[in-house]
N, C-alpha and C positions, 0 to 999 in steps of 0.2 A: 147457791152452792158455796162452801166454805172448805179452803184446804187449811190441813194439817201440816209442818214441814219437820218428820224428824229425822236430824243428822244422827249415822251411827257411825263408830268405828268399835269392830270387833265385836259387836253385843250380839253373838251367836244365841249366847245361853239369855238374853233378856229378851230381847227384841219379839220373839215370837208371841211370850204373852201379852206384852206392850201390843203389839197388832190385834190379837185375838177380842182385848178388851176392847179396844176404840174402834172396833169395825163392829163386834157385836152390839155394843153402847149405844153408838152415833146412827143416825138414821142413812141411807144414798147420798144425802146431801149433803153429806159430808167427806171427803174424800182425802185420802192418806198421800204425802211425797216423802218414799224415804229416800236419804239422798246418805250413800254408802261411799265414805272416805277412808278409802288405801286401808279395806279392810284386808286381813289377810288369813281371814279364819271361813266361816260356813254361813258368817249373815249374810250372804246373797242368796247363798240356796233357800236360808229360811223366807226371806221377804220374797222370793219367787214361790214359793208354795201358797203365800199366803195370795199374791197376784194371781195364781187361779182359779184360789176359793173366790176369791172376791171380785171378778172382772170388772174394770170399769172402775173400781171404788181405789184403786192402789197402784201408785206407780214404784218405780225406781230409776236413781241416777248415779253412776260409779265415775267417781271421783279418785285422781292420787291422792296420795297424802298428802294434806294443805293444814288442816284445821277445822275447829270448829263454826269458825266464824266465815271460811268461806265456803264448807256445806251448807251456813243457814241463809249467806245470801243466796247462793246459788239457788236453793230450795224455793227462797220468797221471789227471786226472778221467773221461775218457772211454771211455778203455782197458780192456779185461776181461784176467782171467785172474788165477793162481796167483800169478805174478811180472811187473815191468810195469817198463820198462827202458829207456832213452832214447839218442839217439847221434844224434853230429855227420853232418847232411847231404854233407857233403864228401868221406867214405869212408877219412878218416884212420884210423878203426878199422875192419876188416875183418872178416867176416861170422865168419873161425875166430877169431881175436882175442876178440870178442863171447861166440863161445860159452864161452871159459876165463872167461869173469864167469855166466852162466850155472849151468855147470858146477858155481864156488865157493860160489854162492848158494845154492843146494842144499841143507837143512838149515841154513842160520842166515836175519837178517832183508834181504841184498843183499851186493853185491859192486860197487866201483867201480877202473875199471882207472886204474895209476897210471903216468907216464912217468919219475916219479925213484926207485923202487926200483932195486936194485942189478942185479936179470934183465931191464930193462925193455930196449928198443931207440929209439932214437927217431932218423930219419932227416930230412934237407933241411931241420933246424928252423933258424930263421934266430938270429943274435944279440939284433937288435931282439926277438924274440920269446920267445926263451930270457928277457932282461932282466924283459920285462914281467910274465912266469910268476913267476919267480922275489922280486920284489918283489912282484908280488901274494899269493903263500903267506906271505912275511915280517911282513906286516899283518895276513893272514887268522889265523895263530899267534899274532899278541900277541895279536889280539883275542876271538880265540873260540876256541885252543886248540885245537883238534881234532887226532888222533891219527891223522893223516893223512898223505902224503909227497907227496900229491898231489890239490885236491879239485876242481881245473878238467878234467881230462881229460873229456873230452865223453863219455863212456861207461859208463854206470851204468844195474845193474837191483838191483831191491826188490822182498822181499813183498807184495803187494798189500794186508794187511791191514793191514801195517804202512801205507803208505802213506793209507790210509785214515782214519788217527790223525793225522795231521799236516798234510795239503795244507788242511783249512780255513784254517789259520793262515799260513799262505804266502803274501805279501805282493809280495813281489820281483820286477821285470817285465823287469832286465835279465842281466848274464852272472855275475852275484852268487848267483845263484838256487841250484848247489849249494851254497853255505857256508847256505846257511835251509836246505836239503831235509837237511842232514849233522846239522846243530847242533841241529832242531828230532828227528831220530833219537837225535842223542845223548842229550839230555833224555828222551825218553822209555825209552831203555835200550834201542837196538834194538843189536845188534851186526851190524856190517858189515866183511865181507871187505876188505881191497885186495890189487890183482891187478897184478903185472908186466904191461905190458905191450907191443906190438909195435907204433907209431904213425908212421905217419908226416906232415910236416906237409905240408898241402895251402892253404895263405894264399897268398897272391900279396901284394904289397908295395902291388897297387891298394887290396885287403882292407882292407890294415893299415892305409891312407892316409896321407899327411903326418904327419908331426911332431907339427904342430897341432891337427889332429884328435885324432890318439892319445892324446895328452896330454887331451884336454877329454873322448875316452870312458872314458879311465882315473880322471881326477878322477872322475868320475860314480860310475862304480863305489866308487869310495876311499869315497865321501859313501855312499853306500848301506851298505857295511860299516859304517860309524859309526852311522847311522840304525839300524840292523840290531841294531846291538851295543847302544844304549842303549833299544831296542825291548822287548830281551829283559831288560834288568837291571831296567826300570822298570814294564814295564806287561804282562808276558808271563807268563802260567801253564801250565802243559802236566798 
C-alpha cells in the first residue's frame, strides 16, 4: 500500500477533479490523505463526497490555518504504507505524471518530479512565476546546495521508513518545507531520484496576488531559508 498526502486550502473548484483522476488512475493500493488547512470555502464537502464514493481509499484531516508545510508533515505523519508521497491540490501533476515518480522510487529512498530537466514539459507557466522559481532555487543552491534542478515542484514521494528518520525534526510550516524534507534526506544519506516531468501550471494571477503581497510571501519564505540554513549549521544533529 502507498499513500498519497495532498494539502489543500481553499481548492473547492480544483480538488474534486484532482481526486476523481487519482482514485480513477491509481489501483486500492493506493490510498488518498487530504489534509484541509483553515479552509474556508466548500473543499471539505467536496473531499467528503468523494470519501463515499471511495470508502476505505480516502481520508481527511482539518487543520487551522498553519501552512503548507505543516499540512504535509502532518499528512506524512499520518499516512501508512511502503512509500508515502505528496502533491499539489490543483492537479498541475497528473495521476500518469505521479505514477513515473512512483515507478523511479522503486528500489532507492524517493523520487521528486522536477520542471527544469531537460525531458520536462512545463505549460501556461506564467513569467511572474517562472521569475520567482527561479530566484527561489538560486538562494535555495547557495544555501544548502542540494543536487537538485528542481526542489519546489509540488510532487514528491519517499520511503516511509526513511521518512520516519527525519519529520521529528521538521520544523517548517510554510512553502520552504521541501528544501528541510531534501536537506534533512540528504544528511542522513538517503538517495533520491529526480524525475522529468509533465506540469502544468494551474495559479491564476488572483493566487499569486499583488505585487505587494508576493514580495512580503516571498521575503517570508527568503527568512525561513536563512532560519533553516543557520538552524542546521548551529544547532542541528542528524
Amino acid at each position: 500500500m502507498f499513500t498519497i498526502v495532498i494539502p489543500a486550502y481553499n481548492e473547492a473548484q480544483r480538488i474534486g477533479s484532482t481526486l476523481g483522476a487519482y482514485l480513477a488512475f491509481f489501483s486500492a493500493d493506493i490510498h488518498l490523505c487530504v489534509i484541509a488547512n483553515g479552509c474556508t470555502d466548500a473543499t471539505i464537502d467536496v473531499v467528503k463526497e468523494f470519501e463515499h464514493k471511495y470508502p476505505g481509499r480516502l481520508k481527511h484531516t482539518e487543520l487551522p490555518r498553519a501552512g503548507k508545510g505543516a499540512a504535509v508533515v502532518t499528512g506524512l505523519r499520518s499516512a501508512e504504507g511502503e512509500y508515502i508521497g505528496f502533491v499539489d491540490a490543483d492537479g498541475a501533476t497528473s495521476p500518469q505524471e505521479f505514477k513515473k515518480l512512483l515507478d523511479a522510487a522503486m528500489g532507492t529512498d524517493g523520487a521528486i518530479a522536477s520542471r527544469w530537466l531537460p525531458d520536462s514539459v512545463v505549460t501556461r507557466r506564467t513569467p511572474r512565476r517562472m521569475f520567482i522559481s527561479k530566484a527561489f532555487m538560486a538562494i535555495e543552491r547557495f544555501l544548502f546546495n542540494l543536487p537538485y534542478a528542481d526542489t519546489q515542484c509540488g510532487a514528491k514521494i519517499f520511503r516511509a521508513s526513511a521518512l520516519k528518520k527525519i519529520l521529528p525534526y521538521c520544523r517548517v510550516q510554510n512553502m520552504a518545507i521541501d528544501v528541510e524534507l531534501l536537506y534533512l534526506l540528504q544528511l542522513r544519506g538517503y538517495a533520491i531520484r529526480e524525475v522529468p516531468t509533465i506540469w502544468e501550471d494551474r495559479s491564476s494571477s488572483a493566487e499569486l496576488g499583488s505585487p505587494l503581497r508576493l514580495a512580503a510571501g516571498s521575503l517570508k519564505v527568503l527568512m525561513t531559508l536563512i532560519i533553516l540554513r543557520i538552524r542546521f549549521i548551529f544547532f542541528h544533529k542528524v
